[in-house]
Structure formats: C-alpha cells, structure tokens
C-alpha positions in Angstrom: 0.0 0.0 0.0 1.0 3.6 -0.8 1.7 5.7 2.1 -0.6 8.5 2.0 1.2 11.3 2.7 4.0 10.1 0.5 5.0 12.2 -2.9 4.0 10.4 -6.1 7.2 9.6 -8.0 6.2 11.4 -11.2 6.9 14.6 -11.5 4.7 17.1 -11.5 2.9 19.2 -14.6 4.0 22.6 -13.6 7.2 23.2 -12.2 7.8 26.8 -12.4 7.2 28.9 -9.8 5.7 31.7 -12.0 3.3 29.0 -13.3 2.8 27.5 -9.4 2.0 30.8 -7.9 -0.1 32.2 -11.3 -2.7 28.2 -10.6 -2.7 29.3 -7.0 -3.7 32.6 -7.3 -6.7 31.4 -9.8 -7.6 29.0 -7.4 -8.5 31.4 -4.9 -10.0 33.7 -7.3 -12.5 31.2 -8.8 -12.9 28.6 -6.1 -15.5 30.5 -3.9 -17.0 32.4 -7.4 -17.9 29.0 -8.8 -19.0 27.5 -5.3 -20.8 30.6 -4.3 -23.4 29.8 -7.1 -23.6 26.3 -5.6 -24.1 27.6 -2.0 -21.0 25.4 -0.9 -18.6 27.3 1.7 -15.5 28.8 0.0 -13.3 27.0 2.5 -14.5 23.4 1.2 -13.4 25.1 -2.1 -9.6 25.6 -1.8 -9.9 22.2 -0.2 -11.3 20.2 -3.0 -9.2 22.3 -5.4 -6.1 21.5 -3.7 -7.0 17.5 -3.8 -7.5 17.9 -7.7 -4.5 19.9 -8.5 -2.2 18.4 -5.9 -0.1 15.4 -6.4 -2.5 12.6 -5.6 -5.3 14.1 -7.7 -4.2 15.6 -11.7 -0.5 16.0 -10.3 -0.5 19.7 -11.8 1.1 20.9 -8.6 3.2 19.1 -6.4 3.4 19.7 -2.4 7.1 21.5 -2.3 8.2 24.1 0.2 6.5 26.5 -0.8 3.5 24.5 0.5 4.8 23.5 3.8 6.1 27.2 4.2 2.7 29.0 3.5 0.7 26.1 4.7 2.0 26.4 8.4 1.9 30.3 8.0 -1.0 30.3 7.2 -2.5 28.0 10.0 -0.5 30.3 12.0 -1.9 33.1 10.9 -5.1 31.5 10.7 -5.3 31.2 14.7 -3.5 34.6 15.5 -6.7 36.4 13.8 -9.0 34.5 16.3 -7.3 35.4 18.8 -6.6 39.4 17.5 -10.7 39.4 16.3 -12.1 38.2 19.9 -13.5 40.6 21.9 -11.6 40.5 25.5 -14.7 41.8 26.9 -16.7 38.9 25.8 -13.9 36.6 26.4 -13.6 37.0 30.0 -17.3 37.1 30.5 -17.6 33.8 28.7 -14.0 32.3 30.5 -15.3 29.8 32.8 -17.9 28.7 29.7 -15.1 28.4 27.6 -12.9 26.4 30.2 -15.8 24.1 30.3 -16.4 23.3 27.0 -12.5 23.3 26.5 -12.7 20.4 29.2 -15.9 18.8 28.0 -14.5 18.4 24.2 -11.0 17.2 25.5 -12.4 14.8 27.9 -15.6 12.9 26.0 -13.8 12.9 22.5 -10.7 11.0 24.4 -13.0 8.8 26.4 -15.0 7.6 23.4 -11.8 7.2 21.3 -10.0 4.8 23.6 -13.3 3.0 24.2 -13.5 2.9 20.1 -10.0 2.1 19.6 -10.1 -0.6 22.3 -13.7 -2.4 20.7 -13.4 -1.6 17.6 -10.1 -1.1 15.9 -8.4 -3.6 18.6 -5.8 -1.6 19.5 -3.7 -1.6 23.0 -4.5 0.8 25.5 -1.3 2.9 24.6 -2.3 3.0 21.3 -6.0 4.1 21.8 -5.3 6.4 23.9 -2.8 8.4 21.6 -5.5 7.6 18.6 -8.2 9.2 20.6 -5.9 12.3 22.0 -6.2 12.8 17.6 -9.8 13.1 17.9 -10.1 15.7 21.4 -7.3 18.0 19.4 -9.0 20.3 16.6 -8.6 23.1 14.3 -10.2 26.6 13.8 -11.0 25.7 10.0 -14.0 27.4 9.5 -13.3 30.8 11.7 -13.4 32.8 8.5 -17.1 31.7 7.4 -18.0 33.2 11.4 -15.5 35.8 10.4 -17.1 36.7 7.0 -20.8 36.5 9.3 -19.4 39.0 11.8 -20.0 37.0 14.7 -16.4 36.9 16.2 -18.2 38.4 19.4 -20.6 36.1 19.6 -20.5 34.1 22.6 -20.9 30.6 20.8 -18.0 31.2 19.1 -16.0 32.5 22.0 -16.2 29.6 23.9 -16.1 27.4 20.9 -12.2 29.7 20.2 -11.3 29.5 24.2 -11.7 25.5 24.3 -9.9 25.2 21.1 -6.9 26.1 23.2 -7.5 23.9 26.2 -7.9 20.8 24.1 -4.7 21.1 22.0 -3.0 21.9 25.5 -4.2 18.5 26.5 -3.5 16.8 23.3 -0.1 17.6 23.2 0.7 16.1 26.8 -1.3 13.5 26.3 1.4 13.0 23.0 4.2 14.0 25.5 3.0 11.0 28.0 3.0 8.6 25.4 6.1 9.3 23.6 8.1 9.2 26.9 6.4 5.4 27.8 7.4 4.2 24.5 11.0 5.6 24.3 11.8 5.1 28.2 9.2 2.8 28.9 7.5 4.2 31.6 5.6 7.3 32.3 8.0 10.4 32.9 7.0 12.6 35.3 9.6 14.7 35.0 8.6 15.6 30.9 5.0 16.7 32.0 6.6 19.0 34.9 8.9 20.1 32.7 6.5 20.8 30.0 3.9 22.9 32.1 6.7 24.4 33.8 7.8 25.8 30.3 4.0 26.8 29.4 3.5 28.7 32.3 6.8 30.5 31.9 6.1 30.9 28.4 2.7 33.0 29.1 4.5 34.9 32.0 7.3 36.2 29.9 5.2 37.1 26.8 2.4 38.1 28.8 5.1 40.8 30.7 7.4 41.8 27.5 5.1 41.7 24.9 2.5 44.7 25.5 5.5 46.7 26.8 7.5 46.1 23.8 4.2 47.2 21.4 4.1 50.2 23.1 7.4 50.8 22.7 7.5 50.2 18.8 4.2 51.7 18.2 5.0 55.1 20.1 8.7 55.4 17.6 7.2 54.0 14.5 4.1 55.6 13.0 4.9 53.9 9.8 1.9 51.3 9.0 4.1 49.4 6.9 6.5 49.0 9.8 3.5 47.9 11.9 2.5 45.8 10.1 6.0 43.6 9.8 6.3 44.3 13.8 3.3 42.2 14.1 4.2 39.3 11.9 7.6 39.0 14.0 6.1 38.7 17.0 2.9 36.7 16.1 6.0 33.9 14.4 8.8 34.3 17.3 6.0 33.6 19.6 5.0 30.9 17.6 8.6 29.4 17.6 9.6 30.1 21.1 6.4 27.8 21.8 7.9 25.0 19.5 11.2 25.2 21.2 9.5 24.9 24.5 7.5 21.4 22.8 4.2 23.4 22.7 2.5 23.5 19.4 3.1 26.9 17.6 -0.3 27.2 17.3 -0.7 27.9 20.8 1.6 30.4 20.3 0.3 32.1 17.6 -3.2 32.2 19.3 -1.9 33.6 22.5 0.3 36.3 20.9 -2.9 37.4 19.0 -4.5 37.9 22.5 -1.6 39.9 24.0 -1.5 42.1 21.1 -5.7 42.6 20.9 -5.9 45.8 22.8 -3.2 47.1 20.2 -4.7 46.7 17.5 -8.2 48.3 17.0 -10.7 46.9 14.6 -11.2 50.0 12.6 -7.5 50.6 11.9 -5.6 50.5 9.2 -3.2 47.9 10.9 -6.0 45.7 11.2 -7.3 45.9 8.2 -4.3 44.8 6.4 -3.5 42.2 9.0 -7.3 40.6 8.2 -6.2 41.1 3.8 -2.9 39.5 3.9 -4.3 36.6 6.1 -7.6 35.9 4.2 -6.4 37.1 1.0 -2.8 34.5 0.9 -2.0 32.9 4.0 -4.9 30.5 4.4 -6.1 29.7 1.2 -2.3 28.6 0.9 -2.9 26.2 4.1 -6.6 25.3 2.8 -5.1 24.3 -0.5 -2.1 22.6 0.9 -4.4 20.6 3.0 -6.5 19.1 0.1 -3.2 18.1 -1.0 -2.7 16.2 1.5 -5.5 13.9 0.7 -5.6 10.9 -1.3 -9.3 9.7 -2.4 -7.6 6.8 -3.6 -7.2 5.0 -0.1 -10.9 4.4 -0.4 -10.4 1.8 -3.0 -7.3 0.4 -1.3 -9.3 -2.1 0.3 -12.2 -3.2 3.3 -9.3 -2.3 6.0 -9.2 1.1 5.2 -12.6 2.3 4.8 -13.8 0.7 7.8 -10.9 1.9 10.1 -11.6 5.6 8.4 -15.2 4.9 8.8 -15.2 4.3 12.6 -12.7 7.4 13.1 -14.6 9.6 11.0 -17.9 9.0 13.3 -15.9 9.0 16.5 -14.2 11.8 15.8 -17.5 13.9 15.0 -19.8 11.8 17.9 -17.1 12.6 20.8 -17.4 16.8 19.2 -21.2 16.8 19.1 -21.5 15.2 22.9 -19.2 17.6 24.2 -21.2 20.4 22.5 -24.2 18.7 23.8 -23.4 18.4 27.1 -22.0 22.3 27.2 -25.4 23.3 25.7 -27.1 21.3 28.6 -25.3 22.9 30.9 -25.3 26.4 30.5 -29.1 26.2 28.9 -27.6 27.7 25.4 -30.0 27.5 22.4 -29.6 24.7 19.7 -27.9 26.9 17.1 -25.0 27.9 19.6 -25.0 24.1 20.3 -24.6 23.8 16.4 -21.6 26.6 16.0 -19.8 24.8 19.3 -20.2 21.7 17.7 -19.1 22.4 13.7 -16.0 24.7 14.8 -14.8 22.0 16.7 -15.4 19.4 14.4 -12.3 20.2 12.0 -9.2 18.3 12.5 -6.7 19.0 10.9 -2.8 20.3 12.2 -3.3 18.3 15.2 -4.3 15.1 14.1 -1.5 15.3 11.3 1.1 15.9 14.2 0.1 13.0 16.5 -0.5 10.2 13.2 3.2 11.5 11.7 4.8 10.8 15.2 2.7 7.7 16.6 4.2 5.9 12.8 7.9 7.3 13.0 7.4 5.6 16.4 6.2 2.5 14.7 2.8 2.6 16.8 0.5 3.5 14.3 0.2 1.4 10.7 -1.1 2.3 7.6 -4.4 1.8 8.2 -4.5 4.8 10.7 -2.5 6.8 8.3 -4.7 6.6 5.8 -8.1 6.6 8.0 -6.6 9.8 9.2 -6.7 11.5 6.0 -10.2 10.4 5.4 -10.9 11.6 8.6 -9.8 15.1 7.6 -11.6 15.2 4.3 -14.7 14.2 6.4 -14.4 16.6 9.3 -13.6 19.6 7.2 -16.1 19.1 5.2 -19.1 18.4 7.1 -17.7 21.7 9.8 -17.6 24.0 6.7 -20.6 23.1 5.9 -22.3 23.2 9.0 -20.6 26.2 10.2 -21.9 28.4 7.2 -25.5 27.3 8.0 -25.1 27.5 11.4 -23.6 31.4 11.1 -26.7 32.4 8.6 -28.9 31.2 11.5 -26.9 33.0 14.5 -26.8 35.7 12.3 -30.6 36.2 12.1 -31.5 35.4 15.2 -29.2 38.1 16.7 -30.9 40.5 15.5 -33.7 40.5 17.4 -36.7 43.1 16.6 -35.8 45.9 19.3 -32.4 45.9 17.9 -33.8 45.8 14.7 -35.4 48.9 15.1 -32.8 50.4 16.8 -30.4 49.8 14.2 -32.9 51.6 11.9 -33.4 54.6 13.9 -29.4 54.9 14.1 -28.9 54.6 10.4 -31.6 57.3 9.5 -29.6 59.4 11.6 -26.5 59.9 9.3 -23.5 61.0 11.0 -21.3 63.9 8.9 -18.0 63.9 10.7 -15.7 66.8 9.6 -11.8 66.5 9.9 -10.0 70.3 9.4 -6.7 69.2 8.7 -3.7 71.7 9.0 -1.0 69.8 8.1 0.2 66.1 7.2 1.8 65.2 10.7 -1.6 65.6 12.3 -3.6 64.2 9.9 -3.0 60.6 10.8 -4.3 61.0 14.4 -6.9 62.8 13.7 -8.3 60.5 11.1 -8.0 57.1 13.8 -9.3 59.3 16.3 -12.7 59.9 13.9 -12.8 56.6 12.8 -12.7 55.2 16.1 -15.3 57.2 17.1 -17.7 56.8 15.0 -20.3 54.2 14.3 -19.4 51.2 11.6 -22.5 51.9 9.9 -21.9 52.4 6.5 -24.3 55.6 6.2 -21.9 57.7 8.2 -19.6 59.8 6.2 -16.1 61.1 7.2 -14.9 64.8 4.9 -11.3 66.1 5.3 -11.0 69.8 5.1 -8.5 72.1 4.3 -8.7 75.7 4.7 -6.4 78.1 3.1 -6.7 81.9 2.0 -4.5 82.0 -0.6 -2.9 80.7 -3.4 0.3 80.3 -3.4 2.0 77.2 -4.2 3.2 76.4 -1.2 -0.1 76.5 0.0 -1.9 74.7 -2.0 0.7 72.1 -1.7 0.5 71.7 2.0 -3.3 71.2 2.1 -3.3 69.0 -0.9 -0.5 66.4 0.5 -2.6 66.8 4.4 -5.8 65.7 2.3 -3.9 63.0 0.5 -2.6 61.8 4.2 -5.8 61.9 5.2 -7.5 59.8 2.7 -4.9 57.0 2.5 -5.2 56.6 6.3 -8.9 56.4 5.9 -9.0 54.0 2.6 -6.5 51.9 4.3 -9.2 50.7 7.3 -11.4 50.2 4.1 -13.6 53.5 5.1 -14.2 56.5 2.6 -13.1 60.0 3.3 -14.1 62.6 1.2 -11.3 65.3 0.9 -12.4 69.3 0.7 -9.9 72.3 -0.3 -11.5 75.5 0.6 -10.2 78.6 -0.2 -12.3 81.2 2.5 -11.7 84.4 3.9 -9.9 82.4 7.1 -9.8 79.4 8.9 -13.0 79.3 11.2 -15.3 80.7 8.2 -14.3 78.0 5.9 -15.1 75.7 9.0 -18.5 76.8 9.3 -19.5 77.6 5.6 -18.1 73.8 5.1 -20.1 72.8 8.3 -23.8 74.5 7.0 -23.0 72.9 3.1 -22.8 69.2 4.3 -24.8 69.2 7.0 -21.9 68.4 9.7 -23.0 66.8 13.2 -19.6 66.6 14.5 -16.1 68.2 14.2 -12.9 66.3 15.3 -10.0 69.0 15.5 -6.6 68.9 16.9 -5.7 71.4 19.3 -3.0 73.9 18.2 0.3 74.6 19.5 0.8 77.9 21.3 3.2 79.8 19.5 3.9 82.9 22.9 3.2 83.1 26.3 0.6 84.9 25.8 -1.7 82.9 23.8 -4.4 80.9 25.2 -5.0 77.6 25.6 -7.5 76.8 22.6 -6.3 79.9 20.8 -8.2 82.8 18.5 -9.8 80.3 16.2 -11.3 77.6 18.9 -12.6 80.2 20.6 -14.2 81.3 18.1 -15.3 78.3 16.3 -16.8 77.4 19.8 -18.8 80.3 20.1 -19.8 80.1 16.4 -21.4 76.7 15.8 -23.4 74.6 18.6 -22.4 70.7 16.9 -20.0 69.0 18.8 -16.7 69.9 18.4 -13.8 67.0 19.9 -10.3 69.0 20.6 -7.4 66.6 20.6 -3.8 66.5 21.9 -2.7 63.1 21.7 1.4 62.6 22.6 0.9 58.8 21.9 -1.1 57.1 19.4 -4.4 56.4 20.6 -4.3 52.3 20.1 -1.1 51.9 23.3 -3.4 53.9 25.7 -4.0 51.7 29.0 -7.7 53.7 30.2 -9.9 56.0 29.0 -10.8 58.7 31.9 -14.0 60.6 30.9 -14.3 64.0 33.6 -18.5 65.1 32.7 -20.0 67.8 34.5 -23.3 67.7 36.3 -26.6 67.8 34.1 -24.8 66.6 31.5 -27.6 63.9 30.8 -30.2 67.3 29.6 -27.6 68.3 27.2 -29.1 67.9 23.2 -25.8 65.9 22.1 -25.6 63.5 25.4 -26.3 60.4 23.6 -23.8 61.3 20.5 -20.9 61.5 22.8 -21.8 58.8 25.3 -22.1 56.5 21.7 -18.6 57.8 21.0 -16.8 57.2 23.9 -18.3 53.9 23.8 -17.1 53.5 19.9 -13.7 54.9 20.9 -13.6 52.2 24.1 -15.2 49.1 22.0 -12.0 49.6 19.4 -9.5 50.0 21.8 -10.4 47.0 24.4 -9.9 49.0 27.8 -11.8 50.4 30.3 -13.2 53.9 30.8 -13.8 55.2 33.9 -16.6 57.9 33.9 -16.4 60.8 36.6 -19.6 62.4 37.2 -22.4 62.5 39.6 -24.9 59.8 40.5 -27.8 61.4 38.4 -25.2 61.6 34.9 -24.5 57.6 35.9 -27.6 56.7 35.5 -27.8 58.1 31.8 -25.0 56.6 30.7 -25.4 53.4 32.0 -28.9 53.7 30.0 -27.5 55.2 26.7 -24.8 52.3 27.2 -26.6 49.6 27.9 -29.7 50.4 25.0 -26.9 51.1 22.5 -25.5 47.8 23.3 -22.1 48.9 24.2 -20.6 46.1 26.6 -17.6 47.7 27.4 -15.9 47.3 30.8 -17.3 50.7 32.2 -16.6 52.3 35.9 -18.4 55.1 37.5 -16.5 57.4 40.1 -18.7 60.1 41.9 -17.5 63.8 41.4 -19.9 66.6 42.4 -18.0 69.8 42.4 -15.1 71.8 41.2 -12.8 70.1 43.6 -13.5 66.7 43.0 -12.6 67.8 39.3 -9.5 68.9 40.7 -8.6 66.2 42.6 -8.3 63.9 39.1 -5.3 65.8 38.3 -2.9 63.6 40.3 -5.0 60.0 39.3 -4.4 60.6 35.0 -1.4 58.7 33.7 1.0 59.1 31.0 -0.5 56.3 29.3 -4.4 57.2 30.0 -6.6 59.1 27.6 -8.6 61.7 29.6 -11.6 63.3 28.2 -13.2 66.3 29.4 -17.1 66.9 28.6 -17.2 70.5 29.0 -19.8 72.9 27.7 -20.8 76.1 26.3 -22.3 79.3 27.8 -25.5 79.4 29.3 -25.9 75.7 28.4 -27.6 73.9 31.0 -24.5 72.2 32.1 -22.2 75.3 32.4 -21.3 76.3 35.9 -18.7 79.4 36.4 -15.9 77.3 37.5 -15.6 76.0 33.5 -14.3 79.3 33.2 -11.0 78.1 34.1 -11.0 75.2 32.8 -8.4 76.2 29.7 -6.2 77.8 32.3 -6.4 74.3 34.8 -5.7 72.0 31.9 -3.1 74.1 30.5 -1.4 73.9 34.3 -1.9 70.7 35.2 -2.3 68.2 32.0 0.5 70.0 29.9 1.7 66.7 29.6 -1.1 64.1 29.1 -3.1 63.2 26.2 -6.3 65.5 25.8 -10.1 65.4 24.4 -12.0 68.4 25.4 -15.1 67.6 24.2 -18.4 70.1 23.4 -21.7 68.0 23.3 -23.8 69.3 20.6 -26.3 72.1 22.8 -28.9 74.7 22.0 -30.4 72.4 19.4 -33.7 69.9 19.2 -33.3 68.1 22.5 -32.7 64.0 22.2 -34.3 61.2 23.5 -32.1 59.5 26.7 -33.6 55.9 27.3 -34.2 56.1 30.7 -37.0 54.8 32.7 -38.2 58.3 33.8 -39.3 61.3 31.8 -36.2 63.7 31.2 -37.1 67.3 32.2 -34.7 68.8 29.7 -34.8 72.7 30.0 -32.5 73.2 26.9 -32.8 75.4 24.6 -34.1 75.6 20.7 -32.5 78.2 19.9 -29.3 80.7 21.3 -29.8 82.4 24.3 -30.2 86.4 24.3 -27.7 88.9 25.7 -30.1 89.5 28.9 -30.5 85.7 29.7 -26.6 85.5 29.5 -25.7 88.1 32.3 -28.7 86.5 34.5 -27.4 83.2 34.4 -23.5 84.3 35.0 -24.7 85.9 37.8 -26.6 83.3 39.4 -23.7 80.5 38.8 -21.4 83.3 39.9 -23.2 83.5 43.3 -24.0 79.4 43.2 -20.0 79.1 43.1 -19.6 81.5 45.9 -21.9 80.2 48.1 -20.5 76.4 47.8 -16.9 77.5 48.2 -18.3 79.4 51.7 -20.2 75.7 52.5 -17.2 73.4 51.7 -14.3 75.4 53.4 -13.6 72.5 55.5 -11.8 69.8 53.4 -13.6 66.8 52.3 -12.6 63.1 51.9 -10.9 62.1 48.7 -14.2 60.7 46.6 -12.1 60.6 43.9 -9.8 56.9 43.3 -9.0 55.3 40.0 
C-alpha cells in the first residue's frame, strides 16, 4: 500500500514557480465564485481544489516548500486572527464557559476514542489512547465563514475559540506522556513538569514583554508598513519560542494574537491589512495545501481502510457533538450555539496530522491509521464547513432581534457627517484614527477632510493638498471613505463653518493647536471662536501617543450633563472609541449623569468594561489631576455658555488643563447644545430645559450671575476639606 502522505514519484505538470504561484492565485479567485453559485462554503473550495491539483489528484502541482512554508503560515496566521478578532470583553465574561467546553470536548472525545479504539479497531491501551488524543485536538477551519458573518463576538464562538486552546493543550501532553512510555518505557513525570513548567513560563514572559515592547515600537514608529512587519515578527517568534519549548506553535500564535488585541483596534488601518494579507494568501495557501494532502484513492485500497476511516470519521464527530451537547445542557444555550460549538470543533486538521506522523515514525500507528486519518480530515472539514456556514446564517438572524432591529434603523436614519480640518500632514494621521474610532461602523456615516487656506500660493496649496492625500490613505487603508475638501475662505474658522452648513456636519474632530507665545491661550483665537460660532459638537485633541497603546480612558462630565441635546452622541462615542481599543473607561460624574450613561450604554449595546466614580463639584474635578497617567486618555465633557451644564468654575478650565495636564493626552469635548433636544432611554421622563434656539444677551448676564453667586456660596459651605471621593 502507498503511504498516503508520500509524494508520487512522477513529476509534477507545472514546475515553475511563476506557473505555481499564477494556478494558485486562480484557485483562490475562482474557487469561492464557482462554489458561491452552488451555495458550498469557500473554505471546502480551496480544499477540494487542492485535492485535484495536488499530487495525488491531476499531479499539476506538487506539495514542495513552498506549500509546507505558506501552509503552516497560514495555519498560524489562521489562529492569531481568532485570537486578535475576539473581543476581550466577551472573552472574560464567557471564561469559565469556555474552560468548560474546552474540558468537556478534551475529555468525552478522548474517552470515546479509547473505548473505540479498544472495541473496535483492537488496538492496545497505549495506542487508543494516543489515537483518541487525535480526535479531542481540533482546528479553527471554518473561523473565517463566522468571520465573514461578523460574529467573532458572539458568545458561541468565544467559547467554541477559548476551548480550542484547552484541548490542544491536553493533546499535546497526552502525545508528551506517550512518547516518553514508549522511548523510556515508563511514564516520565519529569517531561510533564517540565512541560507545564515551560507553558507557564512561556505566558508569564510574553504576557510581561510583549505589550511593553508594542508600546514601545508603536510610540517610535508611526509607519503602517513598519506595523504591520512588527506584528508578523512577534505573532512567528511567539509561535517558535512555543515549538522550542515542545508546545505546538499554534498555541503560540493564538496567545500572541491575544496579547496584542488591545493594540490593534478593529477599525484601523493595521487591522485591516493584517485581516487582507491573512484571508487574501495565507490560508487559502494552508486550505489548499491541506486538500493536497488527501488521497481519495485510499478508499479503493481495500475493506481495511474504509472501515478503520469509517469508525474514526464517526468517532471523531460523535465525541465533538456530545461535548457540544453536554455544554449546551449545561449552560441552557439555544440549539444553534450548540450547532456553532459543535461544527467549529469538528475540524481536524494540524493536530491530528502531528500525532498520526509521530505515533508511525514511532512505529505505533500502521497504515491503516494513516490513511483513516486522512479520510478523517476530508470528512471533518467538510461536514464543519458546511455546518458552520448554515449555522452562522442562522446565528446571524436570530441576533438581530426586533428591538435591535429597530434600533439599528433609527441609528442609520440618523447619518453621521463627521468633519476632519486638517492643517498639516503630521496631524492628519491621528486625527483621522481618532474619527474613525469614534464613529459608528455603519456604512451611512460619512467622514470629509477639510482644508482651509486663504490663498494661493504654491506652497499653499501644496500643504493642504498632501494633508488631504494623508488623510485619505489613512482612511482608505481601514477600508472607510473620506471625502477630501480644499477650501479657499476668507480664514480658517469661516471656511469651517461655511463647510459645516453645506454638508450638513453633526460633528467636528480638531486637533488642538500649539501655542506659539506666552501669551496665547489655551484653545487659541480660532477655537474660541469656532466654539462660540457653531453649537455641533466639536472634539479637541492633543494626543502625545497614538491612541491604540493607551492603558484607560478617563472621561471628567460635568453635572446635568444627561439634559444636554448631544448626550447620547458623545456617550455612543466614547463607547465607539472604548469598544475599538479594548480597555476600560472610567466615567467621573455624579450619581444622576451615571444613571444616563449606563442607560445610553446599555440600550446602544455597548458592553464595554465601564466604571463610574462620583465627582460633584469643582474640587473633586481637581482632585483627578494627580489620578491621570501618561499612558491614559482623559476626556473632558465641558460645555458652552448658558448651556444647562455650564457652571462658572468652567471658566477656568483652559487655564487648569493648560497647568496641570501639559503633559497628558487630551479630548476636550463640546456635546452638541442649543439644538432639538434627544431622547435619553431612561425609565423616567427627562425634564430637559435646553434650549431651541441661542440664548439672548439678557439671559446670559442673569445666568452668570446666578452661577457666579451658586460658586460663591459652595466655596463658603465646603471650606472645611472633604474626603478624597475621587480613586482610580
């Protein structure tokens, strides 16, 4: 008999590599055209397309380097994006769930293996044992179907990418335990100490070095290219100091992908090239390599072989649906999750090629298990493809349920116009992340670039074009449309506001200027004046570091903020801005304010590890000045005259941040105000006394007065000091 994984002795059709790479490339460009048609998963695709070209199908292609190179990258690869693309938040709320399935499908699957091999394949007890640690191992082959569904936060698939984890874990010293009874002939106690002894020091150190060594690189290098190949040297040293250690690199790869998560938002250019490189050459190339692995002609070797891949092929995929089974049974999930725990596990594939390529060398596997196995991976992928794309349609639908529905509806009628004044190139870059980040993914909302000059010199017009072009790449590089604007206005805040009335702009993200004398003030002329001239909200940002390496989001918001007509815009935007960079954001405000944005929050379903410190007053605004770090992002909700969340003591605000926060990355933020007043989901009736309109001269000096004598009164009441409310 043939060994299976063996290269055919003729030589192949194609042997140039211009010719090799041109097939490939037209394999992954017609493979999921053709099968789309037929409904059939793209994944299944590149698999049968690598059986027919490979060498034990037509023999166009045969399995060189190339194929073992890309083919490990890209199952490399192929786990570092489940573990970049999960949500942290979700993933520690569904931990323990995931632990238990991880247990469940490592456990039953190994269980019912041995039992198998024992009855039915009449195997020893070493050698059913190692057979079933094959079946408990499996492989994320279908992540980018859930991927292409956008259900990477999905619970179901959470757990389903947390146990995938625990049972190679187990698989590999389960293989560890056997190898050392066959080479030493009894079981080595000292190899498994040493092993988990290696793992745990392995997740310490890269735990430790790796987040301060992103910050590090990210901080120097702004260059997305550089990013990028940063990235891909730490996903593949992690990957290979885990191989070293006798851990599969896929372990690696995963866990690197979760160190790096908070680094890397979703809508950012990095990401967006990491997710095209992966889908787009890496894992085809694996998917294709694995059909070429696979030899349909074992199936006509004989009675031996198809029963022995027969009885794999259902224990493998029995032991994977009682695990899901018994996880859905236990944590009272609905069928369909059942359905995407069970078909994401069902895929073997790297694993099961490890332990059957060891247990022969070692002489404790025959032929008959080699070839089952590769019928068992032609099986399994298949049938989890399969079931994994109707599973994620399903999920998919029943996600959205009808309140969301209709929310979802409501938020896309209201269109978003986000405006970007861009001075120059070096600031353009932030700016644009920042507005990206804070905005909603829906597709409706519209991002314009503007640059203002008054006149026309060459120089000029050359700065504002190449800050436009800057700004555009940045934007068309996270796959979102900017559209640029050179205006040519009488000066810089006019062109800001004609551009503002001609598009209809809700928003303005600006960057705060630098302060050219000792004189100038802390926003400058043209803030000021911008500020007093327009009522949309207007974000002010002076960011040292790039916004993806900060550790917390501190958000100061004054009292009545909740009455404000732009509350829920800016409570949605933080909430954006936290969601893409995975950390926490502590909120500052008063017990009344907490309640609104826990409701604006929670309706806008924003889960988003969120903390709530009480300020009331002036001094416990002060009192954050010595809790913001170097590494924090603190936002200050301020507002405009005679709003209803103005107080005198805002007065020196520009003069307190410009003293105290010199040094520490900024957002001053002004809620939209004066404007039609907004609908806060709360269980009570808001008594908004906001405005429609601007206030007149006469209602101006009233309400300074009043706040003037409201501020003097409460600094004659507190004189005595008060206990530190204030600790983050």
């Amino acid at each position: 008999m043939l060994l299976s994984l063996a290269i055919p002795a003729t030589r192949p059709l194609v042997s140039s590599p211009v010719a090799i790479f041109l097939i490939v490339l037209a394999i992954i460009l017609l493979a999921p055209l053709l099968l789309n048609r037929l409904k059939i998963p793209h994944v299944i695709g590149l698999i049968v397309a690598g059986v027919v070209v490979g060498p034990h199908g037509c023999n166009i292609l045969a399995r060189d380097m190339s194929f073992e190179v890309f083919g490990q990258v890209g199952l490399l690869y192929l786990m570092f994006l489940a573990g970049v693309e999960i949500d942290m938040y979700h993933l520690r709320k569904n931990i323990r769930r995931g632990f238990v399935f991880g247990l469940f499908t490592f456990v039953i699957p190994l269980v019912l293996g041995t039992i198998s091999g024992l009855l039915f394949l009449n195997l020893d007890m070493l050698t059913s044992v190692l057979l079933a640690s094959m079946f408990a191992a499996h492989t994320l082959l279908a992540y980018p179907i859930v991927s292409r569904f956008g259900l990477t936060r999905n619970p179901a698939v959470i757990i389903a990418i947390a146990g995938t984890i625990f049972t190679v874990l187990g698989s590999l010293v389960v293989l560890a335990s056997i190898v050392g009874v066959v080479r030493e002939g009894e079981f080595n106690f000292a190899m498994i100490g040493k092993l988990l002894g290696g793992l745990l020091l392995y997740c310490v150190v890269t735990i430790y070095a790796y987040p301060r060594i992103t910050r590090w690189f990210f901080k120097r290098y702004h260059d997305g290219i550089l990013q990028f190949v940063y990235v891909l040297v730490m996903v593949f040293l992690a990957a290979e100091t885990a191989t070293m250690i006798g851990i599969e690199g896929v372990f690696g790869a995963f866990f690197a992908g979760i160190v790096l998560n908070r680094y890397i938002p979703g809508r950012s250019p990095l990401m967006n090239r990491i997710e095209f490189v992966g889908n787009a050459l890496f894992i085809p190339y694996f998917l294709i390599g694995v059909g070429m692995l696979i030899n349909l002609r074992v199936l006509m070797s004989g009675w031996v072989t198809l029963y022995v891949a027969a009885v794999m092929s259902v224990t493998a995929m029995a032991g994977k649906w009682l695990a899901a089974f018994v996880t859905q049974r236990a944590f009272r999930m609905r069928g369909v999750e059942r359905s995407m725990l069970y078909q994401l596990s069902n895929a073997h594939t790297a694993v099961a090629l490890a332990v059957v390529m060891i247990g022969f060398k070692l002489g404790i596997f025959g032929e008959s298990i080699l070839d089952g196995t590769i019928v068992m991976i032609l099986v399994t992928c298949t049938v989890s493809s399969i079931g994994t794309s109707r599973a994620a349609s399903r999920l998919k639908v029943l996600s959205l349920k009808p309140d969301r529905v209709v929310e979802n509806a409501d938020a896309d009628k209201k269109r978003v116009n986000t405006l970007i004044p861009v001075v120059n190139p070096a600031s353009a870059t932030e700016l644009v992340n920042l507005a990206m980040m804070m905005n909603g993914a829906s597709r409706r909302n519209n991002l314009y670039g503007l640059h203002v000059r008054n006149d026309n010199s060459p120089s000029s017009r050359a700065v504002g074009q190449n800050s436009l072009d800057v700004a555009q790449q940045v934007a068309a590089s996270a796959d979102v449309r900017l559209d640029p604007i050179e205006r040519y206005d009488l000066n810089f805040v006019t062109g800001v506001l004609n551009t503002i009335e001609e598009r209809d702009i809700n928003e303005v993200v600006i960057g705060l200027h630098r302060r050219s004398n000792v004189i100038d003030s802390f926003f400058g002329d043209k803030l000021t004046q911008l500020l007093k001239a327009t009522y949309r909200m207007v974000v002010i940002s002076r960011c040292y570091i790039p916004v993806n390496t900060m550790r917390r989001v501190v958000v100061s918001v004054p009292d009545k903020a909740e009455y404000e007509t732009g509350f829920v815009r800016w409570v949605r935007a933080i909430g954006n801005l936290t969601r893409q960079l995975g950390c926490r954001v502590v909120f500052c405000c008063s017990s009344a304010t907490r309640r609104s944005i826990e409701a604006v929050l929670k309706h806008g379903g924003y889960e988003i590890r969120s903390e709530y410190r009480l300020v009331e007053e002036w001094d416990d605004f002060i009192l954050l000045a010595n809790k913001i770090l170097d590494e924090d992002l603190f936002v200050v909700v301020s507002a405009r005259r005679s709003s209803v969340s103005f107080t005198s003591d805002m007065d020196q605000l520009p003069e307190f941040l410009r003293k105290y926060f010199a040094q520490n990355n900024l957002i001053v933020l002004y809620p939209e105000q004066f404007g039609e007043s907004a609908d806060i989901p709360t269980m009570t009736d808001v008594l908004s006394t906001d405005m429609a309109s601007a206030p007149s001269a006469l209602w101006l000096r009233i309400m300074d007065f009043y706040r003037s004598a409201s501020a003097l009164w409460r600094r004659i009441k507190h004189r005595r000091p008060r206990p530190n409310k204030i600790d983050l």
